[in-house]
C-alpha positions in Angstrom: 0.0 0.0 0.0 2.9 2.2 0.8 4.6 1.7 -2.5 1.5 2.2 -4.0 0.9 5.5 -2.9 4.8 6.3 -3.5 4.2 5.5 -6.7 0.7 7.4 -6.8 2.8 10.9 -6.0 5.5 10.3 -8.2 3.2 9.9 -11.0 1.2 13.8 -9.7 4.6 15.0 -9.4 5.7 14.2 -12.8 2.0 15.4 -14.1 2.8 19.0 -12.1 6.3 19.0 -13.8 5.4 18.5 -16.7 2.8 20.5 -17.3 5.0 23.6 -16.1 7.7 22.4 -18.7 4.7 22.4 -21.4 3.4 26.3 -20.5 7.5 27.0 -20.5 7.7 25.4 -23.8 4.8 27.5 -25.4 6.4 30.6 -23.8 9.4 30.5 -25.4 7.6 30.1 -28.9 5.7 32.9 -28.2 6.8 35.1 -25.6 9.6 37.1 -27.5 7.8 37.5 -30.8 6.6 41.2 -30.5 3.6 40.3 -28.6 1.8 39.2 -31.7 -1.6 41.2 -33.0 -4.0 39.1 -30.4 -4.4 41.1 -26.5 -5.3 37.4 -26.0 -2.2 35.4 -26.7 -0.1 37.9 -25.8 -1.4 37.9 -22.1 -1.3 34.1 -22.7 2.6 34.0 -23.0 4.2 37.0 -21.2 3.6 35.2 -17.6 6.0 32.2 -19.3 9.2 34.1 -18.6 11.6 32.5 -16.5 11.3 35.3 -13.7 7.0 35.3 -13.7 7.2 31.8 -14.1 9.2 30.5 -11.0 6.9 32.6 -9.0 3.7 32.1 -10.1 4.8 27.8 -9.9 6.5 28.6 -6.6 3.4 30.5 -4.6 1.2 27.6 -5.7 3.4 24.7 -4.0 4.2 27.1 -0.6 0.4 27.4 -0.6 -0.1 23.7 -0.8 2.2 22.9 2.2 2.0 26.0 4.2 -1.9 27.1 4.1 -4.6 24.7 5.7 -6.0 22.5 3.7 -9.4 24.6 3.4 -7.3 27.6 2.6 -4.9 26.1 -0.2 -6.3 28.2 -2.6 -5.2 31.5 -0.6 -2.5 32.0 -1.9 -2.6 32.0 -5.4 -5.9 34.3 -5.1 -4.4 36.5 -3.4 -1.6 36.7 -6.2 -4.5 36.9 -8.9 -5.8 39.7 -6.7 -2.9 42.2 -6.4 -1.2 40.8 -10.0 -5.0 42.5 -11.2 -4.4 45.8 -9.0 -0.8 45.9 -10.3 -1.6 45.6 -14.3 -4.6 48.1 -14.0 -1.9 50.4 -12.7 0.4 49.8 -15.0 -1.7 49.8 -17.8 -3.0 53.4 -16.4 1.4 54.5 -16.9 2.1 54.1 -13.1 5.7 53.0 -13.1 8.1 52.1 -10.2 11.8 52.1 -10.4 13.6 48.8 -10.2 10.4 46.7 -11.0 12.2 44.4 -13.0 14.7 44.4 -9.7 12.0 43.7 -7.6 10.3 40.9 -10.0 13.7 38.8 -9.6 13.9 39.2 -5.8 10.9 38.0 -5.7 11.9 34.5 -7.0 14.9 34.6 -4.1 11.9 35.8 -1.6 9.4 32.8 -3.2 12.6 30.3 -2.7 12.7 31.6 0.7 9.5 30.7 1.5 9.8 27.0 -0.2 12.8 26.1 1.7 10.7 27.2 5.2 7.8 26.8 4.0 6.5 25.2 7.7 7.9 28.2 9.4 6.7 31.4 7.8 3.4 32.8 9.2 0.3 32.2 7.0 -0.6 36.6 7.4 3.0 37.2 6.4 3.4 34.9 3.6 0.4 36.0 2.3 1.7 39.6 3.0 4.9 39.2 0.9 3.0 37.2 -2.0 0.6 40.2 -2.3 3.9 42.8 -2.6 5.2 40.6 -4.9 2.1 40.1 -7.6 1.8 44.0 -7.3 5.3 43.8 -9.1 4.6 41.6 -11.3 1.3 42.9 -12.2 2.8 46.6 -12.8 5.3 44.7 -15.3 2.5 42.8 -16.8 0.7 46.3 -17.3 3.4 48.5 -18.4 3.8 45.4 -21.6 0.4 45.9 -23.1 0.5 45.6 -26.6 0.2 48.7 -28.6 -3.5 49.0 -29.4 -4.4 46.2 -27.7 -7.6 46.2 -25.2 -6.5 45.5 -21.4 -9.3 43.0 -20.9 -7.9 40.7 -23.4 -4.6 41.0 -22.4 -5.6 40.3 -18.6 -7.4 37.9 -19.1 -4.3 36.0 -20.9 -2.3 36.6 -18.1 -4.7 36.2 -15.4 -5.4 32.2 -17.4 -1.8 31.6 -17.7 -0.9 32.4 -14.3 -4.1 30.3 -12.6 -2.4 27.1 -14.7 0.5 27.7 -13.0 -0.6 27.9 -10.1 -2.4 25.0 -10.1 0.7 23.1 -11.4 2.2 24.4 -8.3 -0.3 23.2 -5.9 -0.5 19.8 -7.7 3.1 19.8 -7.1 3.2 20.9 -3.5 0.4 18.4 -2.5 2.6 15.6 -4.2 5.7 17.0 -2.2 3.7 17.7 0.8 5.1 14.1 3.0 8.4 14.4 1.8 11.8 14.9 4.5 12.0 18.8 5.1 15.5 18.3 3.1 13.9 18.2 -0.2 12.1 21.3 0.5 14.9 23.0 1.6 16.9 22.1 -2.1 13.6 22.8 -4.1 13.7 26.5 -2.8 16.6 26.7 -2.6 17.0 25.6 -6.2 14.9 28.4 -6.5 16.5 31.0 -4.6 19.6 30.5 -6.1 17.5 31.3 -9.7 16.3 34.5 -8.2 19.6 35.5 -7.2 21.2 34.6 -10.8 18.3 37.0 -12.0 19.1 39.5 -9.7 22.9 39.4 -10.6 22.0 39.5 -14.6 19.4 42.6 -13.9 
C-alpha cells in the first residue's frame, strides 16, 4: 500500500512537472515574438518568462504545504488579486523604479519561502505574496501591446498564471510528506534562480 501511494505521487509529481515544462515550452515560442496582434495570446505568453514563471509555480506549491487545507487556494488568489491591481496600474502608466529588480527578488523571496515553507506565518506569507504580484502585475501592465484592449490582455495573463498555479499546488500536494531536506533544495534551487536573475538585472 505504501509503494502504491509512492508510486501514486511520483506519477502527480511528474503530471505537475510536466505541465509547467509544457506552458515554459509554449512561452518560449511565443513570448519574445513582439507580442503578436492578439491582446489574448499575448497575455497568454508574457507570464512564461523564467522570472513570472518561478513565482507564479512557486506561490502555488508554498500554498499547498503552508496554508490549511481549506485555505490552499489562498495564496494564489491573493496573487491573482494584487497581479490584477498591479496591471490596471500599469496599464493606467504608473511605473516604479527597479520593477524588474523587484520581480527577480521575488523569486529569491518565493525560494525563501519553499525552503521554510512550515515556518513562515500564513498573514506574512500572504503579506509578501501580495507585494510581490503588485510587481509583477505593474510589469504585466506596463507590456500591453500597442493597441491592444486591457481586458484581453488580462485575461491571458490572469489564465496563464491560474495554470501555473495549479501546477504548483498539484506539485506541493505531491511533495507535501516528503523529508523537510527536499524542501529546503527545491527552494533553494529556486533562490539561487532568483539570485542569478538578480545578478544579470
Amino acid at each position: 500500500m505504501k509503494t502504491k501511494n509512492m508510486k501514486m505521487k511520483k506519477a502527480t509529481t511528474l503530471r505537475a512537472l510536466g505541465a509547467v515544462a509544457a506552458l515554459a515550452a509554449t512561452g518560449a515560442a511565443q513570448a519574445h515574438t513582439g507580442h503578436g496582434t492578439d491582446s489574448l495570446f499575448a497575455g497568454l505568453a508574457h507570464p512564461l518568462g523564467l522570472d513570472h514563471l518561478l513565482a507564479m509555480v512557486a506561490v502555488g506549491t508554498w500554498s499547498a504545504v503552508a496554508l490549511p487545507a481549506g485555505r490552499r487556494v489562498a495564496g494564489p488568489a491573493t496573487f491573482l488579486a494584487a497581479l490584477l491591481a498591479g496591471a490596471v496600474a500599469g496599464a493606467a502608466g504608473l511605473a516604479l523604479p527597479l520593477t524588474e529588480t523587484a520581480i527577480a527578488a521575488s523569486v529569491l523571496l518565493f525560494g525563501l519561502m519553499l525552503a521554510f515553507a512550515r515556518q513562515v506565518p500564513v498573514g506574512a506569507g500572504l503579506a509578501l505574496t501580495a507585494a510581490a504580484a503588485l510587481m509583477h502585475g505593474l510589469a504585466h501592465g506596463a507590456e500591453l501591446p500597442a493597441g491592444g484592449l486591457f481586458a484581453g490582455y488580462a485575461a491571458g495573463f490572469v489564465v496563464t498564471t491560474a495554470l501555473l498555479h495549479a501546477a504548483g499546488l498539484g506539485l506541493g500536494r505531491a511533495m507535501a510528506d516528503l523529508q523537510v531536506r527536499v524542501w529546503q533544495a527545491l527552494g533553494g534551487a529556486v533562490g539561487l534562480t532568483g539570485l542569478v536573475l538578480l545578478a544579470r538585472g
